[in-house]
KOLBARO-212255 format. One record per residue (C-alpha): residue number from 1; x, y, z. Coordinates in steps of 0.1 Angstrom, whole numbers. Example, Ala and Ser with C-alpha at 12.3 -4.5 7.8 and 13.67 -1.06 7.14 Angstrom:
2
[site 1, [123, -45, 78]]
[site 2, [137, -11, 71]]
***
This chain:
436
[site 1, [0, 0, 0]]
[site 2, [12, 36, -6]]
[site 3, [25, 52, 25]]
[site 4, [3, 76, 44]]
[site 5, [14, 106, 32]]
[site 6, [-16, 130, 34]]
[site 7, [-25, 135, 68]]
[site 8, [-38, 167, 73]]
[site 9, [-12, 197, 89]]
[site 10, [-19, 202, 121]]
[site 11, [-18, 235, 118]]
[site 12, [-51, 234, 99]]
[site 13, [-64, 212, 130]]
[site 14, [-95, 227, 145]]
[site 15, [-69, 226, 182]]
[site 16, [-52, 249, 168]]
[site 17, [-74, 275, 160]]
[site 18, [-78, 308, 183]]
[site 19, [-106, 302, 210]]
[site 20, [-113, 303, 249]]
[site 21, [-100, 280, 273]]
[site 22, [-138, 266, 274]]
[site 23, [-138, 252, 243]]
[site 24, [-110, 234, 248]]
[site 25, [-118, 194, 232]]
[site 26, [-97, 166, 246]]
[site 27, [-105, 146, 212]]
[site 28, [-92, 173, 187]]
[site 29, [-60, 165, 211]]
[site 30, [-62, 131, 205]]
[site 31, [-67, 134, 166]]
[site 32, [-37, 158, 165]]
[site 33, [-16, 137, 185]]
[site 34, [-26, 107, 163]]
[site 35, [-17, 129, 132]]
[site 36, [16, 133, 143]]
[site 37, [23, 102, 153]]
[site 38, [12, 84, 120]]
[site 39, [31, 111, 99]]
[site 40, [62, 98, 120]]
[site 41, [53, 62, 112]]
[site 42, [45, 69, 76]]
[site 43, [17, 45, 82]]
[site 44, [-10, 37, 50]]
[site 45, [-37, 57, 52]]
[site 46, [-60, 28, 52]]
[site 47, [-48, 17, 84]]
[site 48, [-46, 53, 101]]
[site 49, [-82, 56, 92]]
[site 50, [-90, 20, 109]]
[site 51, [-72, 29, 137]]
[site 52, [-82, 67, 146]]
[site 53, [-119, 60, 140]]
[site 54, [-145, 48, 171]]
[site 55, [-159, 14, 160]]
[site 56, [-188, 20, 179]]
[site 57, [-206, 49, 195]]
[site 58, [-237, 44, 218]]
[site 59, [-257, 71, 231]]
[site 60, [-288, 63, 250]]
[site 61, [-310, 80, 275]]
[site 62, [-324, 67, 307]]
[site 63, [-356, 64, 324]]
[site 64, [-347, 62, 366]]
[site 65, [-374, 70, 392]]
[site 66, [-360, 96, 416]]
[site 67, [-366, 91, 457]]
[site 68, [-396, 118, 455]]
[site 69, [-410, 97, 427]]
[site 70, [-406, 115, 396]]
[site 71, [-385, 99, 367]]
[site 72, [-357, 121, 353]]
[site 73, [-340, 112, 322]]
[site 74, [-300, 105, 319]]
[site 75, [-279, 113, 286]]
[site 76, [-253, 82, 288]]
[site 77, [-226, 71, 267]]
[site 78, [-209, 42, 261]]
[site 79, [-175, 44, 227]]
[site 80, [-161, 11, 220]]
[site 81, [-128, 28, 202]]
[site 82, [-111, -9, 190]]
[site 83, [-108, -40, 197]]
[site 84, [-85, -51, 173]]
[site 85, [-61, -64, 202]]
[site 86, [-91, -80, 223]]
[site 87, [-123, -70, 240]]
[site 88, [-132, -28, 243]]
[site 89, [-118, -17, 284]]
[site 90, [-127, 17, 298]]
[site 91, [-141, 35, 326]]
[site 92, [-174, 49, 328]]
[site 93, [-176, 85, 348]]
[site 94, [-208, 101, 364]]
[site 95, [-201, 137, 358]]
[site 96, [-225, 169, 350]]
[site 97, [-203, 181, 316]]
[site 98, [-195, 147, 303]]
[site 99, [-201, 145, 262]]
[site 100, [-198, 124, 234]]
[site 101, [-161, 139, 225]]
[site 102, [-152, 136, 258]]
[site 103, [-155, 99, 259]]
[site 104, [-144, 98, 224]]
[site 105, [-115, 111, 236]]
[site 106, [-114, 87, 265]]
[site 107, [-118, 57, 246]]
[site 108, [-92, 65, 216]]
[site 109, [-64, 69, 247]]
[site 110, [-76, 33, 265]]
[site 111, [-65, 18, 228]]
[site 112, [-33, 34, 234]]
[site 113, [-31, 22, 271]]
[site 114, [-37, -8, 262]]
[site 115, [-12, -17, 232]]
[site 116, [17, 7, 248]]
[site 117, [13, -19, 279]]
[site 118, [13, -49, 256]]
[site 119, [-18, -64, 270]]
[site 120, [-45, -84, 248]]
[site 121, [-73, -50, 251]]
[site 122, [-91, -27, 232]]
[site 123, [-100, 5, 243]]
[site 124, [-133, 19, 252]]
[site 125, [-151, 44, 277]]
[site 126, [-185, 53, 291]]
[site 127, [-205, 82, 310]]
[site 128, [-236, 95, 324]]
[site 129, [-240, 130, 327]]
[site 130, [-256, 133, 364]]
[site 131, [-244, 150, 390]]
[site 132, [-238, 124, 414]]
[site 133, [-233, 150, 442]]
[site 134, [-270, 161, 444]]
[site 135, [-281, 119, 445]]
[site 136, [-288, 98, 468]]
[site 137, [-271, 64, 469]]
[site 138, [-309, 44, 455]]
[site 139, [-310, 69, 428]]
[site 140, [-272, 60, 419]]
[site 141, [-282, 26, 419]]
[site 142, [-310, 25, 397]]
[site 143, [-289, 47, 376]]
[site 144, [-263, 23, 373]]
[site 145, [-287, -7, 364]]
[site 146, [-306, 16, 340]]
[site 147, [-277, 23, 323]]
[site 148, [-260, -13, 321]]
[site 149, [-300, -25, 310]]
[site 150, [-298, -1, 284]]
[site 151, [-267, -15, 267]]
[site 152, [-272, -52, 275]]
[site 153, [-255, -82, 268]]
[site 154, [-252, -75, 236]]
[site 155, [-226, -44, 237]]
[site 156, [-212, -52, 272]]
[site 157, [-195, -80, 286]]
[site 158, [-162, -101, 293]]
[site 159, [-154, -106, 256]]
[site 160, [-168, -77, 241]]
[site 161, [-162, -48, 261]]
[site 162, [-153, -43, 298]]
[site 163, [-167, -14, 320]]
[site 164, [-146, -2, 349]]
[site 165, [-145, 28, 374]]
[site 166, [-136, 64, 364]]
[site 167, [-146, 99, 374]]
[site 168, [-172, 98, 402]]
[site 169, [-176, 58, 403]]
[site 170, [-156, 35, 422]]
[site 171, [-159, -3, 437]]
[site 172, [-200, -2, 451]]
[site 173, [-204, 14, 408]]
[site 174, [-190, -18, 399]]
[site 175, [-204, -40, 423]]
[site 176, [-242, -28, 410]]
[site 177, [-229, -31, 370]]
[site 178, [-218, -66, 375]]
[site 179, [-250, -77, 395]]
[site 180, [-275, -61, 371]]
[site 181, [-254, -73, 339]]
[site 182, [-250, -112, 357]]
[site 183, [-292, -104, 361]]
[site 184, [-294, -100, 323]]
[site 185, [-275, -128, 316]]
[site 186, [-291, -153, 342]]
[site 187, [-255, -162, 356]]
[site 188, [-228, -146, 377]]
[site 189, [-201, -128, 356]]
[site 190, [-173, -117, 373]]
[site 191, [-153, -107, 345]]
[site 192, [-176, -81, 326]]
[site 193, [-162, -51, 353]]
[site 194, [-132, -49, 369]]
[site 195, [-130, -24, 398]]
[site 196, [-146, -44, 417]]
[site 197, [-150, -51, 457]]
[site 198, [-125, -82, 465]]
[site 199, [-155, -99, 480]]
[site 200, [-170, -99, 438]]
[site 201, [-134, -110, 423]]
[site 202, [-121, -76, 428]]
[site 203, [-78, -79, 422]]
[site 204, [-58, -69, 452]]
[site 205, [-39, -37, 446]]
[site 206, [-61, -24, 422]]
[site 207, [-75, 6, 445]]
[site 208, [-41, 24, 441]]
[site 209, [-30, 7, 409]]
[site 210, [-29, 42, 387]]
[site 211, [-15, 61, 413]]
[site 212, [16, 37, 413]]
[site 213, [24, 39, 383]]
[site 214, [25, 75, 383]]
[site 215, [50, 67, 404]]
[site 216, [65, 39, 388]]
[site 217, [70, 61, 352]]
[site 218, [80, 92, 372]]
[site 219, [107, 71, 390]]
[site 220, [118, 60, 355]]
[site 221, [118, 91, 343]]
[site 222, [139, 109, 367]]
[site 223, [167, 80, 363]]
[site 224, [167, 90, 327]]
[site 225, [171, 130, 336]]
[site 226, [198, 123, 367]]
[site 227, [174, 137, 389]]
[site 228, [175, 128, 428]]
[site 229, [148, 117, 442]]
[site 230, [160, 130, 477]]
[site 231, [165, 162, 462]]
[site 232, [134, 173, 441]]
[site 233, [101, 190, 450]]
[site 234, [69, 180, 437]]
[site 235, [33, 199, 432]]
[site 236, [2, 175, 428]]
[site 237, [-30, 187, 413]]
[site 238, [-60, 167, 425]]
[site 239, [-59, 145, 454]]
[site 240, [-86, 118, 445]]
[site 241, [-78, 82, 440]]
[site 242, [-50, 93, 415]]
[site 243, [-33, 125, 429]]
[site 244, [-35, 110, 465]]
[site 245, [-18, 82, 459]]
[site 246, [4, 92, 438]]
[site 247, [13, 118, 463]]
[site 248, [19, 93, 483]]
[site 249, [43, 68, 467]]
[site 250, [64, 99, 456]]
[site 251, [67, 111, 490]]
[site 252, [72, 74, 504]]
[site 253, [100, 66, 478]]
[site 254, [117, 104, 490]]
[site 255, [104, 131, 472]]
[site 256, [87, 165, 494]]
[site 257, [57, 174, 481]]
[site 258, [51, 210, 485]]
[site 259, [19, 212, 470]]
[site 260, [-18, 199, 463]]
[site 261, [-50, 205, 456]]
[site 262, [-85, 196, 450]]
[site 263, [-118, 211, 443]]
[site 264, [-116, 234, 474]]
[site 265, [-88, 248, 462]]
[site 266, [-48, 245, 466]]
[site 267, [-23, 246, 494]]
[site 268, [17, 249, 496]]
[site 269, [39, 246, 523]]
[site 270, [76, 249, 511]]
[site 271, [91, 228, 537]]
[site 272, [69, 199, 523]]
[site 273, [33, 188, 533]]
[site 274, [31, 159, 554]]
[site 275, [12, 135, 532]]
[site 276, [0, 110, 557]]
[site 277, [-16, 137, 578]]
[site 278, [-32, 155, 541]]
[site 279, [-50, 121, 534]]
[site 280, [-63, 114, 565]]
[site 281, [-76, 146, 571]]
[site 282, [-92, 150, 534]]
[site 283, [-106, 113, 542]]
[site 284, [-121, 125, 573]]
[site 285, [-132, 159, 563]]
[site 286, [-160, 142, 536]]
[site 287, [-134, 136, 511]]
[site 288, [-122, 173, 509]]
[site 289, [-92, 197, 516]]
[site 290, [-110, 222, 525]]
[site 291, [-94, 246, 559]]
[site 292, [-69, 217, 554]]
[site 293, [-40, 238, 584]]
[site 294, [-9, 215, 569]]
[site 295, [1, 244, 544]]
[site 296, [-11, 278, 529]]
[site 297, [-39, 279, 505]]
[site 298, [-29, 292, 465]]
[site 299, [-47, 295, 441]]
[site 300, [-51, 265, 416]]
[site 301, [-41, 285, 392]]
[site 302, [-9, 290, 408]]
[site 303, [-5, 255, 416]]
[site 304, [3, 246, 383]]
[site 305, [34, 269, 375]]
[site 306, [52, 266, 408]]
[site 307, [88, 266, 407]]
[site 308, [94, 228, 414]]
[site 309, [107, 199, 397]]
[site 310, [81, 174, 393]]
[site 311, [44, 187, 382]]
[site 312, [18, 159, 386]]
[site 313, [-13, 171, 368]]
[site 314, [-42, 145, 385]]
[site 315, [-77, 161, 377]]
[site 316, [-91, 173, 344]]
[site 317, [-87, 174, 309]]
[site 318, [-68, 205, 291]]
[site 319, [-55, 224, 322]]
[site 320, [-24, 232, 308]]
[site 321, [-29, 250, 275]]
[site 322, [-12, 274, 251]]
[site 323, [-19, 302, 276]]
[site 324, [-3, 292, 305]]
[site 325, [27, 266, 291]]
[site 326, [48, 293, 291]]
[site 327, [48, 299, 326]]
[site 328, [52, 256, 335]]
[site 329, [87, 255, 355]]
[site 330, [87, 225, 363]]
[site 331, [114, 201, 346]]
[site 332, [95, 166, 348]]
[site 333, [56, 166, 339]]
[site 334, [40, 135, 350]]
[site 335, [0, 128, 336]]
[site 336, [-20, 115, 359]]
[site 337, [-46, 128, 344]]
[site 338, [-64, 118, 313]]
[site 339, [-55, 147, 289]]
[site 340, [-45, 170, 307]]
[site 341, [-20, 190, 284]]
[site 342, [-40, 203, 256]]
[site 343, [-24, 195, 223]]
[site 344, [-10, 231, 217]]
[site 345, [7, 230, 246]]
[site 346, [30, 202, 236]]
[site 347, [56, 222, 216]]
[site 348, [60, 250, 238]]
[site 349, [68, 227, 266]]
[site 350, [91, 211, 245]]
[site 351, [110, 241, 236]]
[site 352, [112, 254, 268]]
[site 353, [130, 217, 277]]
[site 354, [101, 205, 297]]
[site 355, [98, 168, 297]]
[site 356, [66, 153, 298]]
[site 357, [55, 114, 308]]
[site 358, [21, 111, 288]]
[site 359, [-9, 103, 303]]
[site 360, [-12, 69, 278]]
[site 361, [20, 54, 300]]
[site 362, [20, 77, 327]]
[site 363, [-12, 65, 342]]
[site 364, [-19, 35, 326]]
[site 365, [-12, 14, 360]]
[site 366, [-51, 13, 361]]
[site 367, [-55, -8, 329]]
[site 368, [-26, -33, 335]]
[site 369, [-46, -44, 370]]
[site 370, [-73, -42, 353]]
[site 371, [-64, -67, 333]]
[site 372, [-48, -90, 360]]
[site 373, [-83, -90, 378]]
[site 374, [-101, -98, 342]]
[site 375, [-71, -129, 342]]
[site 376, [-78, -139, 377]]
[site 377, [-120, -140, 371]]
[site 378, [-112, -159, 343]]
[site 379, [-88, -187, 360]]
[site 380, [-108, -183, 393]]
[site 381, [-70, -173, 415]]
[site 382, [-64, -151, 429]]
[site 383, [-29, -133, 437]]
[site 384, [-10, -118, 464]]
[site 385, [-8, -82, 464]]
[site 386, [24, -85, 463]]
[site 387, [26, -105, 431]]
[site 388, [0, -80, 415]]
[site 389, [26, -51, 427]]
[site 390, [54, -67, 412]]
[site 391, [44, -78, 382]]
[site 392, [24, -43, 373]]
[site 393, [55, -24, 385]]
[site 394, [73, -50, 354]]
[site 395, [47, -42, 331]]
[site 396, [51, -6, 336]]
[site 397, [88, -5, 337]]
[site 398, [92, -24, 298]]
[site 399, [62, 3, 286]]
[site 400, [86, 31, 300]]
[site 401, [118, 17, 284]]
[site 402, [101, 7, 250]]
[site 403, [87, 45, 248]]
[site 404, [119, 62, 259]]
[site 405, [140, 41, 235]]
[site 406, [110, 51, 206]]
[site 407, [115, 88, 216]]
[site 408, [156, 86, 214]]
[site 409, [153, 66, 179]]
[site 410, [134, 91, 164]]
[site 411, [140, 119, 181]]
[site 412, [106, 128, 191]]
[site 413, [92, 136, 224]]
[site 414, [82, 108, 248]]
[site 415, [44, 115, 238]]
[site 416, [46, 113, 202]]
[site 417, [68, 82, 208]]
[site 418, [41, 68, 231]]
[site 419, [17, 76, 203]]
[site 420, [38, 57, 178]]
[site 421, [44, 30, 202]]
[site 422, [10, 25, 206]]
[site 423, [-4, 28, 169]]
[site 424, [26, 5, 156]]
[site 425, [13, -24, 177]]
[site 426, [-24, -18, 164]]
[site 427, [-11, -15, 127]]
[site 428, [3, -46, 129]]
[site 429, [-20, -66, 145]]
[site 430, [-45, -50, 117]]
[site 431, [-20, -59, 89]]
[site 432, [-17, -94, 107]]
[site 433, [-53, -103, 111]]
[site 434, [-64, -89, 75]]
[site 435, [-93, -70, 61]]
[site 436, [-121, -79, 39]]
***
C-alpha cells in the first residue's frame, strides 16, 4: 500500500485554532496527536483511518425514578474505540459536563493504554451525565442498572467490552454493574467489570494501581534525567484516588511534596506537606481539603506553575494549554490525568526543555490491574498483592523503556513516541489479522 502521506497539517487542525479555554476538546487532542504520530510512522492511510476511527458509539437515555418519585432522564454514553487487540476496556464517569467527545476522547487513549502496555485489550469508555453529588445512593443505583440495562448483553460484557471505574464511580459502581449485567445474563459474571469489591473478584492492589504507576513512570523518568529523588520538589494537582496516591508513593519513595489540591482549592507549604496527615484529614473531612491547616492555601491556578521539579497534573482534561505553558517550571511533567496538556501546549513545553510522561503510559497502572483482575476471574485465582505489585511495576517498567528508546530513535518527544508505540502495535495486528 502507498504510505500515508496525506494527513492533514496540524496546523489546519480545529486545536489549533484561536478560541477560549472553554472550548478546549480533549479529542481534537487526540486526533492531532494521532496525526503526528502516524506522519512519523508513515503509516498507510487505510490503516490510520481504521485505527483513529471509534468502532462504535452508543448514546442512549435513561428512564430512573428519583426518591420523591418522579423519573428524570439521563444522557449516557458508552464508545467502544477498538478492539482489534481483544475485547473494548474503559471506565465509565458520572459527571454533570460529560459529552460524546469527551469519551471519544477517553476511549481513543484506553486503545493506546492498552497496546503501549502490551496487554490483549481494546480501548473503550463510558459516561452519564448526572451529578452524582445532588443523588442519593438508591437513585445512583437505579442509575447504574438503567444504564448497564440499556446497553445489554449484547454491547457489554467479558469478551466484548469491559466497563470499569472512572470519574465519580468506584468499587460499590461496579459492584451494581456486574449484578444487574449477571441479572441479564441469568449467571454470575465476574469478569464483565473490573473495579470491583475483592469480595466480587475484585484484584488486590487495584484501588491504588494508577497512582503507582504515576509513580512507577516518574521514577523512570527521573533516572533518565539524573534527577535525585532525595532532592526534588513536587506539586500535585487533585488528590482523589490518582493524585492521592500518587502523592503518596512519591513522598514514600523520598520526594517533598510542596503542593496539592482539589476542588476546594490549593495549598503549599515549602518545607513539604506531610502526606499521611493530608489524606487522613481529606478522608475525614468528607473527602475534601478544604481549611486543610498543613500548608497555605494558593490558588489553583498557581499550583500549576510553581517553581518545582516534578508537576503531577491528577484532575481534568486541558488544564495546561497554550496560555499558560509558558509559565510551566517544572522540569518533569508527569499525567495523571487523562489529557491534561491540551495539544497546543505540547511544543512550547518542548522548547522550553520540559519533559513530559504522557498520560497513555503515565497512568496506565489502572489498565494493567485491570487486566490481572479480568485474568484472575477468568482462571478463578487469585494473587497476592504482592505478586499484582510486582508484576504491574514489570509491566510498567518495559512500557517506559520501550517508549523512551522510541522517543531517542526518532527523536521525538516521549508522547509522540508513546503515540507511535501504541499505533505501531495496532497496525500490525490490523496488517496481521487482514481485512475484507
Amino acid at each position: 500500500m502507498q504510505a500515508y502521506e496525506r494527513v492533514v497539517m496540524l496546523r489546519q487542525h480545529s486545536i489549533f485554532k484561536e478560541r477560549s479555554m472553554s472550548e478546549y476538546n480533549p479529542f481534537d487532542s487526540a486526533k492531532a496527536r494521532f496525526y503526528r504520530a502516524a506522519q512519523k510512522l508513515g503509516l498507510e492511510e487505510e490503516i490510520f483511518n481504521m485505527i483513529v476511527s471509534p468502532a462504535k458509539e452508543i448514546k442512549v437515555n435513561v428512564p430512573v425514578t428519583m426518591d420523591n418519585g418522579t423519573i428524570k432522564m439521563f444522557e449516557a454514553y458508552r464508545v467502544l474505540h477498538s478492539t482489534y487487540l481483544g475485547p473494548g476496556k474503559g471506565g465509565v464517569r458520572y459527571a454533570p459536563d460529560v459529552n460524546l467527545d469527551e469519551v471519544r476522547a477517553l476511549a481513543a487513549w484506553m486503545s493506546l493504554k492498552s497496546s503501549i502496555m502490551n496487554i490483549p485489550f481494546g480501548g473503550g469508555k463510558g459516561g452519564i451525565k448526572c451529578n452524582p453529588r445532588e443523588m442519593s445512593t438508591g437513585e445512583l443505583e437505579r442509575l447504574t442498572r438503567a444504564y448497564i440495562t440499556a446497553l445489554g448483553t449484547e454491547d457489554i460484557g467479558p469478551d466484548k467490552d469491559i466497563p470499569a471505574p472512572d470519574m465519580n464511580t468506584g468499587p460499590q459502581t461496579m459492584a451494581w454493574m456486574m449484578d444487574q449485567y449477571s441479572r441479564l445474563s441469568g449467571r454470575t459474571v465476574n469478569a464483565v467489570v473490573t473495579g470491583k469489591p475483592l469480595v466480587l473478584g475484585g484484584s488486590l492492589g487495584r484501588v491504588e494501581a494508577t497512582g503507582r504507576g504515576v509513580m512507577v513512570t516518574a521514577r523512570c523518568a527521573m533516572a533518565k534525567l539524573k534527577m535525585d529523588i532525595e532532592n526534588v520538589t513536587i506539586a500535585v494537582q487533585g488528590f482523589g484516588n490518582v493524585g492521592s496516591v500518587s502523592a503518596s508513593l512519591l513522598n514514600r519513595i523520598g520526594g517533598k511534596v510542596v503542593a496539592i489540591s482539589d476542588i476546594s482549592g490549593a495549598y503549599y507549604n515549602a518545607n513539604g506537606i506531610d502526606i499521611p496527615a493530608a489524606k487522613a484529614y481529606y478522608e475525614e473531612n468528607g473527602f475534601s481539603l478544604e481549611n486543610f491547616k498543613g500548608a497555605d492555601p494558593i490558588s489553583a491556578k498557581d499550583l500549576l506553575t510553581l517553581d518545582v521539579d516534578i508537576l503531577v497534573p491528577a484532575a481534568i482534561e486541558d488544564v495546561i494549554t497554550k496560555a499558560n505553558a509558558h509559565e510551566i517550571k517544572a522540569r518533569l511533567v508527569v499525567e495523571g490525568a487523562n489529557g491534561p496538556v491540551a495539544a497546543d501546549a505540547d511544543d512550547i513545553l518542548a522548547e522550553n526543555g520540559v519533559t513530559i510522561v504522557p498520560d497513555i503510559l503515565a497512568n496506565a497502572g489502572g489498565v494493567t490491574v485491570s487486566y490481572f483482575e479480568w485474568v484472575q476471574n477468568r482462571l478463578g485465582y487469585y494473587w497476592t498483592e504482592e505478586r499484582v505489585k510486582r508484576r504491574a511495576d514489570r509491566v510498567m517498567n518495559k512500557a517506559f523503556d520501550a517508549v523512551w528508546d522510541s522517543a531517542v530513535a526518532h527523536d521525538v518527544t516521549l508522547r509522540t513516541a508513546a503515540y507511535m508505540v501504541g499505533i505501531d502495535r495496532i497496525a500490525q495486528t490490523i496488517k496481521l489479522r487482514g481485512v475484507f
